[in-house]
N, C-alpha and C positions, 0 to 999 in steps of 0.2 A: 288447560280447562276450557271447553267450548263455553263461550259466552249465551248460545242456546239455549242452556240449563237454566230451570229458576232456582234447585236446589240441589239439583244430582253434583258433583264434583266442588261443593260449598262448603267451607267450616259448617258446622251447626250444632248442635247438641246431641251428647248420645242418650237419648233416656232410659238405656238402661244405668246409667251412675250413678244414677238418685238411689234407685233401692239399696245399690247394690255401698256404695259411701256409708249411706244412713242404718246400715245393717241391717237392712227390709228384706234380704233372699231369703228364698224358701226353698229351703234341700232336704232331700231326704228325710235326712236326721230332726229333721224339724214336723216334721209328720210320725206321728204316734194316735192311732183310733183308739179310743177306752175298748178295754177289753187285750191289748195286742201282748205276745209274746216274743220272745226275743233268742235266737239260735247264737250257741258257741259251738262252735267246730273243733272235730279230734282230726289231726295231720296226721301224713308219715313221717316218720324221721327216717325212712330209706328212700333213696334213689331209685330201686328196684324189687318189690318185695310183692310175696305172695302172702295172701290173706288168709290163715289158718283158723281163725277164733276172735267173735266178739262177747266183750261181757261187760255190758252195762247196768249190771244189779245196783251196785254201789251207785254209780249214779242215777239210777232212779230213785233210790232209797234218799238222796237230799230232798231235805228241805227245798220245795217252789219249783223242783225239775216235774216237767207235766209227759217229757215225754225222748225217746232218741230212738232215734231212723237210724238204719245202715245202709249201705250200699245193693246189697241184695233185697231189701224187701223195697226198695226205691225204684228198681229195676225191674219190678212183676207187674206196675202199675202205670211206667212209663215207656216211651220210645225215649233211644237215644237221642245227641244233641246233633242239629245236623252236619252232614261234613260235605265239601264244597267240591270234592274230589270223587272220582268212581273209587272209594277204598271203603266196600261194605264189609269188612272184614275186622276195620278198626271202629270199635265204638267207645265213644263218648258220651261219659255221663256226669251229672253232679257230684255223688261218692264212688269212690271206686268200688268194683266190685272184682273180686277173686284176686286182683294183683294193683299194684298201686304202683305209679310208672315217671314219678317225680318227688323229692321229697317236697314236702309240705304240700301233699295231692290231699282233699278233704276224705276221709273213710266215713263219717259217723256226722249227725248231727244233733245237738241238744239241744232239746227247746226248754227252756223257763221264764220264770216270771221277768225274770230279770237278764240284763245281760250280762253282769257280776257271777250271776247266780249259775249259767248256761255256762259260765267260762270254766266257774270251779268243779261241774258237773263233767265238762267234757276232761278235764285232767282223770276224772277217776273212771272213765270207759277204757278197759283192759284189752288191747287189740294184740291179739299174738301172730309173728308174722317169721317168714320165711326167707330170709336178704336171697336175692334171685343176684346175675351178673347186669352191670348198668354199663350202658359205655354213651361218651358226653360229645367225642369229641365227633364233628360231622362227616368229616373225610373216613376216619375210622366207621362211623355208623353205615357211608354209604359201600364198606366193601362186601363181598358176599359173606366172609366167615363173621360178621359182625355179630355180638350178641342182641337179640333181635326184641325190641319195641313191644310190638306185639306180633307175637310168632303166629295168628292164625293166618295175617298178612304175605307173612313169607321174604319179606325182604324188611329194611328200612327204609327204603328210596319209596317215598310216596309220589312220587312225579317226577319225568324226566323228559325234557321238550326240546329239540335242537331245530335252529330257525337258522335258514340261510338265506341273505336278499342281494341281489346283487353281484357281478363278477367277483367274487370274493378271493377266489384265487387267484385269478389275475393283477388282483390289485395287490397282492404278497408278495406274488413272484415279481411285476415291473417294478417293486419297490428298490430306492436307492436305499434303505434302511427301515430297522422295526424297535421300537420299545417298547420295554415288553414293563409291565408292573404285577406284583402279587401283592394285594388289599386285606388287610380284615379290618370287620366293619363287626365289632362286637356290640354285643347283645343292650341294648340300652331302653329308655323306654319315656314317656312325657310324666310319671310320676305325679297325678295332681295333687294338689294340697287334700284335696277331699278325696278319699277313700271310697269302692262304689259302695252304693247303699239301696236296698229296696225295702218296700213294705205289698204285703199283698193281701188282698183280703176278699174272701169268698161269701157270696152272699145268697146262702142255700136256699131262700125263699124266691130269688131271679133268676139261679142259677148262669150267675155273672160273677167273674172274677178280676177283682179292682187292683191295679197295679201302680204304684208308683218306683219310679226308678232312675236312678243318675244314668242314666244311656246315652248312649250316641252310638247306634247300631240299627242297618236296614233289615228289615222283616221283623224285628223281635216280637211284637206281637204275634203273627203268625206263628213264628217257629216255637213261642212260648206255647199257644197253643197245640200244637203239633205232639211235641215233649209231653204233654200233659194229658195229650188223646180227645182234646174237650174243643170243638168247633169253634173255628176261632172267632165268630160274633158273642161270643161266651167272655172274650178277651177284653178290657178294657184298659189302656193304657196312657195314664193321663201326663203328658207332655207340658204343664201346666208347672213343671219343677227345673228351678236351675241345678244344675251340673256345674260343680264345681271344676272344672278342667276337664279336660277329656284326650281333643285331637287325636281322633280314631279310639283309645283305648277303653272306652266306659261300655263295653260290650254287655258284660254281665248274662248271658246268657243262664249258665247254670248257676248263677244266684236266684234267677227269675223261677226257674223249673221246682226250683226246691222249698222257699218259701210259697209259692204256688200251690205247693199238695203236700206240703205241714198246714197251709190255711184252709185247703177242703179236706184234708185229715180230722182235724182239730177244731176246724168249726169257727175258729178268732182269727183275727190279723194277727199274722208273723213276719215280725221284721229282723232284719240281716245288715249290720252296718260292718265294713271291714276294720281289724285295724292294721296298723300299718305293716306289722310281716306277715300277717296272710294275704295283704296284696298285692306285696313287694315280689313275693317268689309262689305263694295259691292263687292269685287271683285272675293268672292265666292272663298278663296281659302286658306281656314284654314284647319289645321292637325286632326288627330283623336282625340276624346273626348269618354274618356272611362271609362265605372268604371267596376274592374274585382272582382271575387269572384276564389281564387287558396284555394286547398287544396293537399297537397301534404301527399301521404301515406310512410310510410317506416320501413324497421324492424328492430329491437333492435341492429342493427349494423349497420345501419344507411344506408342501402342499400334503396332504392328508389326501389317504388313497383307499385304506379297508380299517375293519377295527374286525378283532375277537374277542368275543367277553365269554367266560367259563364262571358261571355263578352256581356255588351250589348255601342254600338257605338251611339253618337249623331251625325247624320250626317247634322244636322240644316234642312232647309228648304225644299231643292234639293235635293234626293239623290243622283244622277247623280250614277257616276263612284265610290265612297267615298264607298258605302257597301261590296263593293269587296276584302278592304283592311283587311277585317275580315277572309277573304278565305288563303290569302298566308300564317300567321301564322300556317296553318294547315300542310305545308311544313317542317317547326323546330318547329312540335307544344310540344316534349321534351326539345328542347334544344339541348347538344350536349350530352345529359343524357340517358343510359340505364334504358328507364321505360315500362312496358308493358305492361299498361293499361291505355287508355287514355278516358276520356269524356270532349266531348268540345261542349256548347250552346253557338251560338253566334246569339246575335240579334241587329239588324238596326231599330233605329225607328228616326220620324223626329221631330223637331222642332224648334221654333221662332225664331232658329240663323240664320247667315249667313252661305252658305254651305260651305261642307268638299270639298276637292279632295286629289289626292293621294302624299300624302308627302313624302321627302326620306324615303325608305326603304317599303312604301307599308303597312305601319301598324304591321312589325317586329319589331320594339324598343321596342313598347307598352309591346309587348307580352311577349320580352326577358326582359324586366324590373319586371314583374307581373311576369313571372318562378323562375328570381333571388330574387324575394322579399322574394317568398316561400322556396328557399332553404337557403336562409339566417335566416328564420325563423326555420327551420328544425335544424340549427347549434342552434341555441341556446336552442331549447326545449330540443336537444341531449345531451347539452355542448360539441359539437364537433366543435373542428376548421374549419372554413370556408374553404380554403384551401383543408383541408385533406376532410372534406365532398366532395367537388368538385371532388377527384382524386377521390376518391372510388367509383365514380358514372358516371365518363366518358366511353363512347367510349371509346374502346381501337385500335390502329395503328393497328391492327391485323383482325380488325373485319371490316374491312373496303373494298368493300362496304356495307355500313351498310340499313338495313331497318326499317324503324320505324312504328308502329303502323297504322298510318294513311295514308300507300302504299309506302310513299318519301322513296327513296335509297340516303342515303348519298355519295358522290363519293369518297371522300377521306378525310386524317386528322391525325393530330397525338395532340391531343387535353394535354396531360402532357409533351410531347415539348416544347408549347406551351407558358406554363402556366410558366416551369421551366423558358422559357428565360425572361419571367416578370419577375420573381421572382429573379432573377441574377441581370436582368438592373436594378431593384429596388434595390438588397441588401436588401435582406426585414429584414433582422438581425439588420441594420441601421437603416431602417424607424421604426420598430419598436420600435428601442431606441430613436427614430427623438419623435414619437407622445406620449412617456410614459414622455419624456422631457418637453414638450409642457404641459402636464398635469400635472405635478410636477410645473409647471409655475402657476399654476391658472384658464389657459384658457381649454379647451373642444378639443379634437383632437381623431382623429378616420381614421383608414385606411379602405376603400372598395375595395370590391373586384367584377370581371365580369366576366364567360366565357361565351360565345356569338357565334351564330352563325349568317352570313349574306347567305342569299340564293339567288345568283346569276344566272343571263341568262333569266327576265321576260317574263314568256310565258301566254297564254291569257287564260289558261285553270281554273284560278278564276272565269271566267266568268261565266264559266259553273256547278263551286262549288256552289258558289249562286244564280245561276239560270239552273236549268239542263234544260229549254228549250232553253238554248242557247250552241249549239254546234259547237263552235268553238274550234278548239285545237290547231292554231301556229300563230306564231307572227312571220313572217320571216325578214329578212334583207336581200338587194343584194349590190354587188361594180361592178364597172366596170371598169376594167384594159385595158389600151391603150396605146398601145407603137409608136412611129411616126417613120418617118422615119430615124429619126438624133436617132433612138434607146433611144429616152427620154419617161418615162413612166407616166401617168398618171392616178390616182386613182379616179375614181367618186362616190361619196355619195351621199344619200339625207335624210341627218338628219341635224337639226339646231344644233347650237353652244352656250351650254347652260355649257361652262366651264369646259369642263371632257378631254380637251386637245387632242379632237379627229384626229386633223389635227397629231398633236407626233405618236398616237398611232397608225394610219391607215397606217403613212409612213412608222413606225418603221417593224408594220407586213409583208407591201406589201414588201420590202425592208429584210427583214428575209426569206420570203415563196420564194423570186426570185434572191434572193444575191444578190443584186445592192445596192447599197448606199442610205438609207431612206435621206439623204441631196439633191439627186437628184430626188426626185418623190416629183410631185407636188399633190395636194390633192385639189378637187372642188367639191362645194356643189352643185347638181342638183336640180333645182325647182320640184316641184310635179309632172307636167306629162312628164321632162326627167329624171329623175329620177326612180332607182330600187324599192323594195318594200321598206317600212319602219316605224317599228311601233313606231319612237323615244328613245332618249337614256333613257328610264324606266327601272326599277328593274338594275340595275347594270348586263346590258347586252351587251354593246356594246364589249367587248374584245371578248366576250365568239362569240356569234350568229353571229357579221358581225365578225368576226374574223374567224369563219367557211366560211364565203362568201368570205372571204379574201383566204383562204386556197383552197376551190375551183374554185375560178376566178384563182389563182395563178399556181393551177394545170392543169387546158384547155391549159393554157397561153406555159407553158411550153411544152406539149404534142405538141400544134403549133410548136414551135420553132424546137423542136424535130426531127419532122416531115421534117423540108426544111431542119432543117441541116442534116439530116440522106439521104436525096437526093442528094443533094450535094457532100456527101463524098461518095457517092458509095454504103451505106449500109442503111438497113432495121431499121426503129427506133427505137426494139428493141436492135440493137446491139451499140447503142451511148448512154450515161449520159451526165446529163445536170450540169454545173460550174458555178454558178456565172452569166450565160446569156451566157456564151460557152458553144457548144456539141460537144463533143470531141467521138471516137471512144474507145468501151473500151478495146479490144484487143490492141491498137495504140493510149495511149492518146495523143500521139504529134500532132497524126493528128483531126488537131478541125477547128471550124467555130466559130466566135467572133458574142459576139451581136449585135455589131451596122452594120456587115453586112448582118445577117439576117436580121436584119430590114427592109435595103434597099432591097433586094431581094424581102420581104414580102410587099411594100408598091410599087416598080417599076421595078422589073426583071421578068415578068409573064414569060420568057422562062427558070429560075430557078425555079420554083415553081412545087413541085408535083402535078400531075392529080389532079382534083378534092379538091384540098383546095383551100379557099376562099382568094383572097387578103388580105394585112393589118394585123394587128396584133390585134386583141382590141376581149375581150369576156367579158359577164357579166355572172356570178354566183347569185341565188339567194338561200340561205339555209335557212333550220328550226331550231329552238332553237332545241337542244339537246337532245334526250332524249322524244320527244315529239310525239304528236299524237295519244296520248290514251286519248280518254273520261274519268270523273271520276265514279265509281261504285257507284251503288245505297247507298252504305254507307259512300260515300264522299272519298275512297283511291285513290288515284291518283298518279303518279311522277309528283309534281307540280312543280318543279326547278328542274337543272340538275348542278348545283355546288353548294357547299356550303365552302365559307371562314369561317372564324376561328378568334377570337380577344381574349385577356386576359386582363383586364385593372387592375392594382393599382393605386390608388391614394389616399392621405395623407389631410383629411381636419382639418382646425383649425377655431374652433368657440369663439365669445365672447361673455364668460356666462352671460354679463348685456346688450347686443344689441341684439343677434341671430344671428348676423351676422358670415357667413360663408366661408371662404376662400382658396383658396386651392394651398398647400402647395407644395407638389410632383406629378408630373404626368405621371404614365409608361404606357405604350402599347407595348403587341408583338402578330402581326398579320401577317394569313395565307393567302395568294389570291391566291395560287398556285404558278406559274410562271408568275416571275412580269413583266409586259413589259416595263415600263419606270421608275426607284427606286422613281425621282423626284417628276413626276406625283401621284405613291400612296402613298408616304408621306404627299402630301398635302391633296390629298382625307383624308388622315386617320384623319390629324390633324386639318384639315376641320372641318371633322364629329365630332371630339371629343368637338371642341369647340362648333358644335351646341347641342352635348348630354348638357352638360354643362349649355347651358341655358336652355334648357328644365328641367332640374334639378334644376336650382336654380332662375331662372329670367320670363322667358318666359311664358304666358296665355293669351289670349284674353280673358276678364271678362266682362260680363253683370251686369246691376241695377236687381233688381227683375223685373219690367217692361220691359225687354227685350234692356234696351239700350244699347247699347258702350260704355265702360270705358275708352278702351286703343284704341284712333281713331291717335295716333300718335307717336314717339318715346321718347315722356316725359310720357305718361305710361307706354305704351309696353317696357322693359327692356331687351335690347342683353348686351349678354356678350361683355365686348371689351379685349384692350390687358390688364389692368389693371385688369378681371378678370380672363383671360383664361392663368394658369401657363405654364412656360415652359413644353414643353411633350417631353417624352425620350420614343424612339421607336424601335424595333429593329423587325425584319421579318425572317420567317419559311415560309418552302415551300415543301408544298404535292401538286404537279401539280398533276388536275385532267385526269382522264384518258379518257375525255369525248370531250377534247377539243382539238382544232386545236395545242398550243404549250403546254396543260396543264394550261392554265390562268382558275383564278377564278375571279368574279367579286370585287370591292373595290370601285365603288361608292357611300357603302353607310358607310363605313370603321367606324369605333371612335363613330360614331353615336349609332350604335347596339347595345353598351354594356356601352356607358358613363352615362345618365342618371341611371343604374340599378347602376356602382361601382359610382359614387358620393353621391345617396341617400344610398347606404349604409355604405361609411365613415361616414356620418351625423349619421346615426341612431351607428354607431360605439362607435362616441362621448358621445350620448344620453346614452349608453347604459351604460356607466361608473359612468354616475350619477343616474342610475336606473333610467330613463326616459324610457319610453316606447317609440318603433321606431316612428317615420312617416311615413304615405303611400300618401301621395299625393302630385302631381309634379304641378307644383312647390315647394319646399319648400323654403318658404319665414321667413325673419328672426324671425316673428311674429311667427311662427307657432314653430321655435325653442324654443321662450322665453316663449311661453304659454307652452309648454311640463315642460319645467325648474323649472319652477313657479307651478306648478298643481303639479311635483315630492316634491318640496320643502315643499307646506302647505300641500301635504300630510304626509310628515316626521313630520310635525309639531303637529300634531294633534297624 
């Protein structure tokens, strides 16, 4: 912690607990206009089917049903939803129209009075349908004779990108050896406790359409408008609602488009609340589904020479936004590892699921899991310590900023730091006599190990990774700072409240950038058209980019101030500094001007006021991610991220060698965000993430029948970890503030996350590996999949 700080890197309070304790939030569900009605949705129960006949007599004929959409009169009135790829061939809509390409894709919609009412209405719309061929699995999807998605397409493969940086072949062929790993990385998702939810409501006398919505998605206003065909100053979208969980998923797009134009259909608000299995498998908002191919090169001293990653993504149905998340890995596509040859295929193809979108982290777990898979295979082809392989192969503090292969400049790091203070909080001298204990017991124990990088400040330049006809390069943020005349300051955003403690964080910086006490700045979410720009809190950006907004709102702000105090006292404003909200003389600090009279001066003394500046005190800043604004080159190099954190995880698992069942024992973390702005705030992040690495590692998939069905439509399949599975986590922080940023902060939204699935599966394969079991590579590892390993090592000892 710099001593600099009067409140950046300080315990303090997070004020969003108050509401959120006292049961003050206000979601969704808690917004109901008099007047509003309420949609049940008619599903597919196919995987693949063509839509021969609707007949919703019967439900119109209930009692309080006012009214039901299908898919083709939905289609005459709107554009499709957008897609992030050149594949104008594949369209996305709210209800299907003519074929349905996932089961529980929505066909039909029911509006009534009620939402009881709407549910029992949509049971009685008779949809008759034609079962067409589905095929699930991705490798399958991407071969030519596949059954095809959508045939006007022509293929499945919606994207196929192959990147090469570096003597890549050279560094294969000089290799003393290669290990090679094959990954899946199934399908899973952040599941929040809240379910999305919108209400929308058209106000034909303004010709304004009122949105409220659990989001966490850039453009939605825009592209709701879009979908809708109605100009998007028409759009109103009020950010003013917490989000119950999100990280990445609360997209909601074609919930927006459709409650949108049942509410200028219908003339009332129409609200749309999920429940839980049309979110779980319709709600279009599952994680990446991946299966990877690593081969890692390296020479007789176990130095790291080239890597090959072969990724190809299930993005199910739609691929909307979801193929992109294949791009940012290209960002740490080493790791935190000096490698100098890199080749990376990565291909998108669709099928008969429900769609992807972008989960925490943007599809970096995957890839930091499938690196560490490999270098933990490297340790043992070597017989080299995990550990020490790791140090021999880091970034060094020195080298720092570093570049990698694939264009990304590292900002900063000190990556055996790091690693040491895991290795301290652990006592790994301890854990290691902890799990040889364990094992002298009878049962199976094994420690893994992670180093990980998260690459923070989301900028849009993916976009343009996987599609170079889209040229776009920044993702900006703005705030608006406004001081009244009582000298009280307030902070204007317009991003939703999707848990990342943005109200702590916004106060804490404006309150750091302008000395006033973050206890006295109030913090307000602006709807979409009062509101600065804002591309939402994605990629673990909001410290970094509106933190730059923060820094030059804060800087105008002061320049004002400057300015009347520097008239006031008789002198030119380079000859005063600014205190705390006083501008004192610097020759004569005695002689100063206090904030809250500038203020008044600024807001009601126009014969104090220099020539030619404007009344009032209030400026908005809007800034670019970082670092930003370069296209990527024809061979995919780019700075696609302009910070990169740092994590180290240990953890101690113990398995039972007659169940599989796997448990975890000890949990350490020591992670890098640069300069931390709020300790409280990124401890929860971290220990957040760690618990959701955690299920992704041993609980977590959405699973299909062969026929394309839903397995897990509820949470007596789908499996989260609770407290009973997620051990205590001991954590301790390091800090290389980047040199890129407003105080040096790096991102930490997506913290514990990055690197937990990779050190969990490798305690397990730790354990496995003591009974000559051959590792696992596929996530989930389920107990089953322990005891089959156990049993297959066993009768082959036998024989």
């Amino acid at each position: 912690m710099s001593e600099s700080y009067r409140w950046v890197s300080r315990p303090g309070n997070i004020r969003e607990d108050r509401r959120f304790v006292t049961g003050r939030g206000r979601y969704v569900a808690d917004i109901t206009p008099p007047g509003t009605l309420h949609v049940g949705l008619v599903t597919s129960p196919y995987a693949h089917a063509r839509i021969t006949g609707v007949d919703a007599s019967e439900a119109l004929a209930l009692d309080g049903v006012v009214a039901v959409l299908t898919g083709a009169e939905l289609a005459k009135d709107t554009d499709p939803l957008r897609q992030y790829l050149a594949v104008p061939e594949v369209q996305w809509r709210p209800l299907a129209v003519e074929e349905t390409r996932y089961a529980g894709e929505w066909v039909a919609a029911v509006v009534a009075e009620s939402r009881a009412v709407a549910e029992d209405g949509a049971e009685l719309v008779s949809v008759d349908y034609e079962p067409l061929e589905a095929v699930l699995d991705p490798e399958v999807a991407a071969a030519p004779d596949a059954p095809l998605v959508h045939p006007a397409h022509g293929t499945n493969v919606m994207a196929h990108r192959e990147f090469r940086w570096g003597e890549v072949d050279a560094a294969f062929e000089q290799a003393a050896g290669t290990s090679r790993v094959r990954c899946r990385w199934n399908r899973n998702s952040t599941v929040p406790i809240e379910t999305f939810g919108v209400v929308a409501s058209w106000d034909r006398t303004r010709d304004l359409l009122d949105v409220w919505a659990s989001i966490q998605m850039p453009q939605f206003p825009d592209q709701l408008a879009h979908a809708l065909r109605i100009p998007t100053n028409q759009v109103r979208v009020h950010f003013d609602v917490d989000v119950g969980g999100s990280y990445g998923v609360k997209r909601g797009i074609k919930h927006g488009v459709l409650t949108g134009y049942l509410s200028r259909m219908l003339g009332v608000p129409v609200k749309l609340i999920e429940d839980r299995t049309e979110n779980m498998h319709g709600g279009d908002f599952h994680g990446p589904d991946r299966i990877f191919d690593v081969e890692l090169a390296y020479t007789a001293d176990g130095v790291f020479t080239g890597i090959r990653i072969d990724v190809i993504d299930d993005e199910g149905a739609y691929p909307g936004r979801s193929p992109l998340q294949l791009a940012k890995p290209i960002g740490a596509i080493v790791g935190p590892y000096r490698i100098g040859g890199v080749a990376y295929n990565a291909t998108a193809v669709v099928t008969n699921k429900t769609g992807q979108v972008a989960v925490r982290g943007f599809g970096q777990s995957p890839t930091n899991y499938a690196i560490e898979a490999a270098v933990d295979a490297a340790a043992r082809d070597l017989g080299v310590d995990r550990l020490e392989l790791r140090r021999r192969n880091f970034i060094q503090p020195e080298e720092f900023p570093y570049r990698i292969p694939s264009g990304t400049e590292y900002d900063s790091g000190d990556y055996p730091a790091v690693l040491d203070k895991a290795e301290a909080l652990a006592d790994l001298a301890a854990l290691e006599a902890r799990r040889d204990e364990i094992r002298a017991s009878g049962r199976l124990a094994g420690i893994g190990v992670a180093t990980c990088l998260e690459p923070g400040g989301g900028n849009a330049i993916f976009e343009n990774v996987m599609n170079p006809s889209n040229d776009k390069t920044t993702f900006p943020e703005g705030c608006r700072l406004r001081v009244d005349a009582d000298g009280q300051v307030t902070a204007v955003i317009g991003i939703s409240s999707a848990g990342q403690s943005h109200d702590t964080m916004v106060s804490t910086l404006v309150g750091e950038e302008l000395g006033r006490d973050p206890r006295t700045i109030a913090v307000i979410r602006a709807d979409s058209l009062t509101g600065m720009p804002s591309q939402s809190p994605v990629g673990s950006r909001m410290t970094i980019v509106l933190g730059q907004a923060i820094r030059g709102a804060a800087d105008e702000l002061k320049a004002k101030v400057a300015a009347i105090g520097a008239h006031n006292l008789g002198v030119s404003p380079d000859e005063v500094g600014y205190d705390g909200g006083e501008v004192f003389v610097r020759t004569d600090p005695d002689r100063r001007l206090g904030w809250r009279e500038i203020a008044v001066i600024a807001h009601r003394k126009q014969h104090r006021m220099p020539p030619g500046i404007q009344p009032g005190l209030e400026v908005v800043h809007v800034a670019h991610t970082p670092r930003s604004g370069t296209l990527a080159a024809p061979d995919g190099t780019v700075q696609l991220y302009p910070c990169y954190s740092f994590e180290a995880h240990l953890v101690l698992a113990v398995i039972d060698p007659g169940t599989g069942r796997v448990e975890l024992d000890r949990y350490f973390i020591a992670h890098d965000c640069g300069t931390v702005i709020n300790p409280d705030v990124v401890r929860g992040m971290v220990y957040g993430g760690t618990a959701h690495g955690i299920g992704v590692a041993l609980y977590e998939q959405f699973a299909f029948s062969p026929d394309g069905q839903p397995l897990t439509t509820s949470f007596m399949d789908y499996l989260l970890p609770s407290a009973h599975e997620v051990p205590d986590i001991a954590d301790a922080e390091h800090c290389t503030p980047s040199p890129f940023t407003s105080l040096g902060q790096k991102g930490a939204g997506e913290a514990g996350y990055m690197g937990a699935p990779a050190a969990v599966a490798g305690a397990v394969n730790d354990a496995l590996a003591a009974r000559g079991a051959p590792p696992i590579h596929a996530l989930p590892i389920k107990p089953s999949d322990v005891w089959s390993a156990l049993r297959a090592t066993e009768e082959q000892g036998e024989k």
